[in-house]
N, C-alpha and C positions, 0 to 999 in steps of 0.2 A: 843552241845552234852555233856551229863555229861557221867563220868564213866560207868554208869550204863545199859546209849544206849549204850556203843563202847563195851561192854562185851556182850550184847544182837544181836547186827551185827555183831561180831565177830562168836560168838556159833550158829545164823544161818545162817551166811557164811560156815561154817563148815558141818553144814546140809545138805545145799543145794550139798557141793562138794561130800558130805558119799552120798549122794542120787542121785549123776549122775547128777543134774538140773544145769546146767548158775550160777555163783554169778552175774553177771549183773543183773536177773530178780529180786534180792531180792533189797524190798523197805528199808529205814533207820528204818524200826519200825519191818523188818523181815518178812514182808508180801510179795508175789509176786505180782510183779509188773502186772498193768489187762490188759490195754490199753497200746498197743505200741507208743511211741511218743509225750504221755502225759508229762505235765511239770515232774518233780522229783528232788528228793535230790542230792545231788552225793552221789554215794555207794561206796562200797571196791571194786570193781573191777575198779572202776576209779579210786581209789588211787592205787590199785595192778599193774595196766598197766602204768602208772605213774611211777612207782618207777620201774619196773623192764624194761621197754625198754634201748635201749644201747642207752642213749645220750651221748655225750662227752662235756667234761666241758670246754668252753673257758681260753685258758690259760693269757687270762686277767683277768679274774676272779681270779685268782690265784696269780696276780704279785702282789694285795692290804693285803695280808696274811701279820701278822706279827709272825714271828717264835724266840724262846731263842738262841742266840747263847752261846757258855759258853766257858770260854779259862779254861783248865788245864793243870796248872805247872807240878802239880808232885801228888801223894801219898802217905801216912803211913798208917802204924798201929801203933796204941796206943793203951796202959791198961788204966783204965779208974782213976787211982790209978794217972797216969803222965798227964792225960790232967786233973786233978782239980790241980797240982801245975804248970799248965800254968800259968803264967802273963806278965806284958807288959815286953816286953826285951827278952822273950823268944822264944829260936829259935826252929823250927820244921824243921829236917831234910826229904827232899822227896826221892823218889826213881827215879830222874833222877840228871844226871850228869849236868854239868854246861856247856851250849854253844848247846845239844840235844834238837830236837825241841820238842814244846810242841803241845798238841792237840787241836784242834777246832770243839767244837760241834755245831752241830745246830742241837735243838731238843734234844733228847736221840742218836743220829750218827755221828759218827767220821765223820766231814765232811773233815777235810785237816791238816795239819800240818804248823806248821808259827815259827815266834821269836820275841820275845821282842824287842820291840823299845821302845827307848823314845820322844815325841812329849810333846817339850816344858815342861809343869809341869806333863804330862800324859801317865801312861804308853800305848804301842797300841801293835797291832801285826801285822807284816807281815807275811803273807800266803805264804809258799815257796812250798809247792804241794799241788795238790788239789788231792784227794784218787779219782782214776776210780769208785771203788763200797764200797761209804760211808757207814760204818758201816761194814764190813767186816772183819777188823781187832775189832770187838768186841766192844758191847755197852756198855757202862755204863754211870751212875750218873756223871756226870761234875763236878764239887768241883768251 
């Protein structure tokens, strides 16, 4: 179907509803369907019944997702006057104290709090609480 059928079974899907009639009956070309039983297209009321019954999603389907986690140390604000005379050696102070945990997102949501470790040559994080209702202490941009 190009653009031009889905705007034309759209507009008399539309018709058919302003007019009281079935969208089932209506053919992909807009016409009413003559004979019941007869081979046919699929219409929008099969994709409309489709799409809005309550299926529930298997939550296997769901374990293969891969989601960003994002670890944030800290925060600033800078002019933009002090981050062009950044260079290598140059330290940026954040706004938490040293040893306060830092945040862990997944996604855009605060999902837990953890600490710096180091593993071998790698910095990692240990998760010291997991938040009951992630994101509620407030979303933002992960750094």
């Amino acid at each position: 179907m190009n653009p031009a059928e889905i705007d034309a079974l759209v507009a008399s899907a539309q018709a058919a509803k302003a007019a009281g009639q079935p969208i089932s009956s209506l053919m992909a070309d807009g016409s009413v369907e003559a004979a019941p039983g007869a081979a046919r297209a699929p219409q929008l009321a099969d994709f409309e019944q489709a799409m809005l019954s309550p299926t529930e999603v298997p939550i296997g389907m769901l374990l293969d997702l891969t989601l960003p986690v994002s670890i944030e140390l800290g925060r600033t604000s800078m002019m933009v006057q002090e981050i062009l005379r950044l260079g290598r050696g140059s330290v940026i102070q954040l706004d938490r104290l040293a040893g306060e945990p830092i945040d862990i997102y997944v996604g855009e949501r605060r999902f837990a709090e953890g600490e710096v470790v180091v593993l071998g040559e790698h910095f990692g994080v240990r998760i010291t609480r997991v938040l009951a209702n992630p994101g509620a202490a407030g979303t933002a941009n992960a750094a």
